[in-house]
Structures are given as C-alpha cells and as structure tokens.
PyMOL CGO cylinders between C-alpha atoms (Angstrom):
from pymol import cmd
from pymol.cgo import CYLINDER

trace = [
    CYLINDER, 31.71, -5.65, -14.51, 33.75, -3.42, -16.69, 0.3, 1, 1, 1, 1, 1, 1,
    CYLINDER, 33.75, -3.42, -16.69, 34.13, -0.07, -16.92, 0.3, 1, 1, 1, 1, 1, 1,
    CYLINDER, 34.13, -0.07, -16.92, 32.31, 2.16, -20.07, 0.3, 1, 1, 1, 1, 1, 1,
    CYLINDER, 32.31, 2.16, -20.07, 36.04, 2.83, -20.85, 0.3, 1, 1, 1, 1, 1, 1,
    CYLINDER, 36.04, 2.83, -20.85, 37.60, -0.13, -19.50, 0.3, 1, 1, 1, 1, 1, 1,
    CYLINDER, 37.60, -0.13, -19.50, 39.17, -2.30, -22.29, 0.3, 1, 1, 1, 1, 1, 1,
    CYLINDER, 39.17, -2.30, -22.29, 38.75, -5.88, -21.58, 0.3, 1, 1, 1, 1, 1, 1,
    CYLINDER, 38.75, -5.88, -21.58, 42.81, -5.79, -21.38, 0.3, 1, 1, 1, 1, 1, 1,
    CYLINDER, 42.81, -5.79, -21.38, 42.53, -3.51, -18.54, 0.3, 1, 1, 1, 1, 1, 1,
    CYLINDER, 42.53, -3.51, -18.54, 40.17, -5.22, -16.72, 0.3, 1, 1, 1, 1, 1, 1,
    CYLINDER, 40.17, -5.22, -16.72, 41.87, -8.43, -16.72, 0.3, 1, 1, 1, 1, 1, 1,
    CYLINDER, 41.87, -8.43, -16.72, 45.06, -6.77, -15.46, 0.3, 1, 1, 1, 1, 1, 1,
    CYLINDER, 45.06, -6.77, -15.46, 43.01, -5.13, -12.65, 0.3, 1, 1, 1, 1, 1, 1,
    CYLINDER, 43.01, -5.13, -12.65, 41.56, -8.70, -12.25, 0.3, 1, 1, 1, 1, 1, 1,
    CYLINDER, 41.56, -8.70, -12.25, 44.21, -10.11, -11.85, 0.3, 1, 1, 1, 1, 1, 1,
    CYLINDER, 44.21, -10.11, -11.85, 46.12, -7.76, -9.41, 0.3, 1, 1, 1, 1, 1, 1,
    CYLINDER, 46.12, -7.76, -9.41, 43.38, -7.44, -7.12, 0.3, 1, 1, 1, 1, 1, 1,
    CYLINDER, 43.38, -7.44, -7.12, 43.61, -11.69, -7.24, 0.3, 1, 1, 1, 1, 1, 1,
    CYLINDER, 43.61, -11.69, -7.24, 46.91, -11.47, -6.67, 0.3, 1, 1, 1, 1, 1, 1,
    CYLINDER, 46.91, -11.47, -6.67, 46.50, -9.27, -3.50, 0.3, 1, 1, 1, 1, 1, 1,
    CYLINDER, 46.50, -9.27, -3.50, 44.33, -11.62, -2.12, 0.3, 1, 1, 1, 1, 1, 1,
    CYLINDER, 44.33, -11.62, -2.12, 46.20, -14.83, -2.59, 0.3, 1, 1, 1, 1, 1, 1,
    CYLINDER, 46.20, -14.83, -2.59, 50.05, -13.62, -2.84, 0.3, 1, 1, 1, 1, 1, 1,
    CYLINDER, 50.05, -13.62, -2.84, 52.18, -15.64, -4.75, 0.3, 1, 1, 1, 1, 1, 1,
    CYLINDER, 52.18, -15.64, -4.75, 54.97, -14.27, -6.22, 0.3, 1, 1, 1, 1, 1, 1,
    CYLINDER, 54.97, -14.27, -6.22, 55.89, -16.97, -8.81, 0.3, 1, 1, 1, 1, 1, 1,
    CYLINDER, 55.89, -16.97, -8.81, 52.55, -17.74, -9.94, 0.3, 1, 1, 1, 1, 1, 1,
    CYLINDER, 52.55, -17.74, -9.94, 51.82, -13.70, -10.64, 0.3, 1, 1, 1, 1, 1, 1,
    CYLINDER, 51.82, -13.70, -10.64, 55.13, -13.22, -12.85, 0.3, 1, 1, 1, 1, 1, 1,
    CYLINDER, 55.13, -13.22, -12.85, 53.29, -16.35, -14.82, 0.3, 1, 1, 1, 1, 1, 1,
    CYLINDER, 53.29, -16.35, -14.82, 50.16, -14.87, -15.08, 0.3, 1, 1, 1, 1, 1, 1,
    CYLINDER, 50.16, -14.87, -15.08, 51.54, -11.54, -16.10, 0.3, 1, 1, 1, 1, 1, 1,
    CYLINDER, 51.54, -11.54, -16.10, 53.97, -12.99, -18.82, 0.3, 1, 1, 1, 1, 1, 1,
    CYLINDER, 53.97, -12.99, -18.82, 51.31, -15.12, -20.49, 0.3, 1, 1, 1, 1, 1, 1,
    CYLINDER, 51.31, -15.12, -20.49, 48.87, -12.41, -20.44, 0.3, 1, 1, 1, 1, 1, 1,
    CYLINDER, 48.87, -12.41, -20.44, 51.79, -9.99, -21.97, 0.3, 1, 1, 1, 1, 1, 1,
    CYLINDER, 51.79, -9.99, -21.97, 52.10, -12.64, -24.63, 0.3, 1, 1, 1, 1, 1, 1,
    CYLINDER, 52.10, -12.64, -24.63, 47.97, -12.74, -25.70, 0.3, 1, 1, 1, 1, 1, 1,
    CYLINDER, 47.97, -12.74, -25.70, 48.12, -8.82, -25.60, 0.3, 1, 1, 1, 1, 1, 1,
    CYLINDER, 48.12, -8.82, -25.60, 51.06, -9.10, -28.01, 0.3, 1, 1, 1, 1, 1, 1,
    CYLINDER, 51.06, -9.10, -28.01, 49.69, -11.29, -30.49, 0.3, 1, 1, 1, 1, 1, 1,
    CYLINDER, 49.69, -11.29, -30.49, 46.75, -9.05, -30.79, 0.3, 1, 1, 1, 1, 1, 1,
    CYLINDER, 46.75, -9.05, -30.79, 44.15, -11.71, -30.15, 0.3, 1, 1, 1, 1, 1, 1,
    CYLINDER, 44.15, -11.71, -30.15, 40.27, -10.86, -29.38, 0.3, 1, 1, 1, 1, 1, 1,
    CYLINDER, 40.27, -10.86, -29.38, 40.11, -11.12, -26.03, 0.3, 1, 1, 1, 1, 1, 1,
    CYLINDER, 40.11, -11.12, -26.03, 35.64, -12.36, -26.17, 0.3, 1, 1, 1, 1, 1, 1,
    CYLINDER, 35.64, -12.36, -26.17, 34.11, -13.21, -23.20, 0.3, 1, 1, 1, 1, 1, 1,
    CYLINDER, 34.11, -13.21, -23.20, 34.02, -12.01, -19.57, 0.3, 1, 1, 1, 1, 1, 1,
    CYLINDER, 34.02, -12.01, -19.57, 37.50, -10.51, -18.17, 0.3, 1, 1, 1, 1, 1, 1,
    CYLINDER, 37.50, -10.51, -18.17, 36.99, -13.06, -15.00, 0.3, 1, 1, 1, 1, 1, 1,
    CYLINDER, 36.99, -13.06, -15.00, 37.02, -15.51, -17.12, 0.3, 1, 1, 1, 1, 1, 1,
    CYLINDER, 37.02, -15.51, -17.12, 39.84, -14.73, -19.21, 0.3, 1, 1, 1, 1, 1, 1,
    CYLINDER, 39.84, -14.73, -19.21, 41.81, -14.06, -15.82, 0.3, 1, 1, 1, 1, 1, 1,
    CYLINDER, 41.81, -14.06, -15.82, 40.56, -17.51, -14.26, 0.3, 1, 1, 1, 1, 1, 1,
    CYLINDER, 40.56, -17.51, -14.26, 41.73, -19.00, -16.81, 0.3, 1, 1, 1, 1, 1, 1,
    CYLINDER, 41.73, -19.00, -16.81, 45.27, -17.60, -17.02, 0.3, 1, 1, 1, 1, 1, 1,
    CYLINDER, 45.27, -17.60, -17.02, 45.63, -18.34, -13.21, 0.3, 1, 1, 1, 1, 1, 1,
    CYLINDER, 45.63, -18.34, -13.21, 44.57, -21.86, -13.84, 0.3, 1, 1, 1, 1, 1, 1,
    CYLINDER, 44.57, -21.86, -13.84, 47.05, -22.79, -17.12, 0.3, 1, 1, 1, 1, 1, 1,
    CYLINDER, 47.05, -22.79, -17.12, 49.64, -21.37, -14.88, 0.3, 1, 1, 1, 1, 1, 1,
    CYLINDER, 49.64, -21.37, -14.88, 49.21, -23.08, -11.87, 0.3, 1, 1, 1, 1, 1, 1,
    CYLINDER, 49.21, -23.08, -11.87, 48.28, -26.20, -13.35, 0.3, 1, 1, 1, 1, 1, 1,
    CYLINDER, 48.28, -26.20, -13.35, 51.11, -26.08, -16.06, 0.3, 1, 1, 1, 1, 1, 1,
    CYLINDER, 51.11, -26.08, -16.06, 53.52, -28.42, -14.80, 0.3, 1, 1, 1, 1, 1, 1,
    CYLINDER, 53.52, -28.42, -14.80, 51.37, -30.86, -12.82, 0.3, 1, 1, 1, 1, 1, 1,
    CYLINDER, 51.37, -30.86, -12.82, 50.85, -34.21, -13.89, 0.3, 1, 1, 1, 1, 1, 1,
    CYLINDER, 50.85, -34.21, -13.89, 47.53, -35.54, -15.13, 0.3, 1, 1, 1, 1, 1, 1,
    CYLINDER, 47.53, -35.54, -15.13, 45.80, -38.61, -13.61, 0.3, 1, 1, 1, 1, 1, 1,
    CYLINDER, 45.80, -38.61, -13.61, 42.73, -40.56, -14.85, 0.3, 1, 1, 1, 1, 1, 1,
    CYLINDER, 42.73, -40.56, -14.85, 42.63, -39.65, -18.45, 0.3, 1, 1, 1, 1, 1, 1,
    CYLINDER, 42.63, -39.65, -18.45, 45.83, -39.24, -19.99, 0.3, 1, 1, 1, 1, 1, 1,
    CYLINDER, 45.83, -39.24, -19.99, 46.13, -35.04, -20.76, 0.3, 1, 1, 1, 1, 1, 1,
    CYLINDER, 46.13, -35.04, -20.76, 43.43, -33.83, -18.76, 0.3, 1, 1, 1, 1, 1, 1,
    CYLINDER, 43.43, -33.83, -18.76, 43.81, -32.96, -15.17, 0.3, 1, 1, 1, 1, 1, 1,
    CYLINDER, 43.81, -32.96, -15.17, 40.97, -34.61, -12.58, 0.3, 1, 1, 1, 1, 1, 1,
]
cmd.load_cgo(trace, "trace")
C-alpha cells in the first residue's frame, strides 16, 4: 500500500530496502538499485503496483545472466 504522499518511486525504494533486509545480498542490491536509478532517470511512468515494479527489478537482476532452457530466450 502506498502512502497519500508516497510517490510510486519512493515506495519501490522502500520496497526494495526492506527486501533487501530480509534476504541480504550485496551484489544483487547494487543491481537492483542501479537499474532502478536508470528507469527514474529516463523519466518513465512508473503504472502499476510498486511490488510489482520492485519484483520485477529483483527478478531481471537475478535472472540476468542465467541461461535459458526449454524455449530458447525464456527462462523455465
């Protein structure tokens, strides 16, 4: 839920550090915060639930270098 004066920005930064609090990992937060410092910069509408936005930041970086199996591109 996000604060009346929360921007969705905000929210997925607080997201996101109270995700990293839980589940320390130093490497995979630097990620996180750098490509989330990059959408911020490009100014693009962040629509949808903050979660989801930080779920999904969590996931490209985690995921980014691992190779796919099954279908070619898409990770199973």
């Amino acid at each position: 839920m996000i604060a009346k004066n929360e921007t969705v920005e905000q929210a997925c930064q607080r997201i996101l550090a109270a995700f990293f609090v839980k589940y320390p990992n130093p490497d995979l937060q630097a990620e996180a915060n750098r490509i989330l410092k990059e959408f911020l910069a490009q100014k693009i509408p962040m629509k949808g639930k903050p979660s989801g936005w930080a779920g999904g930041i969590v996931y490209a970086a985690a995921n980014r270098y691992r190779r796919a199996c099954g279908v070619q591109g898409l990770l199973n």
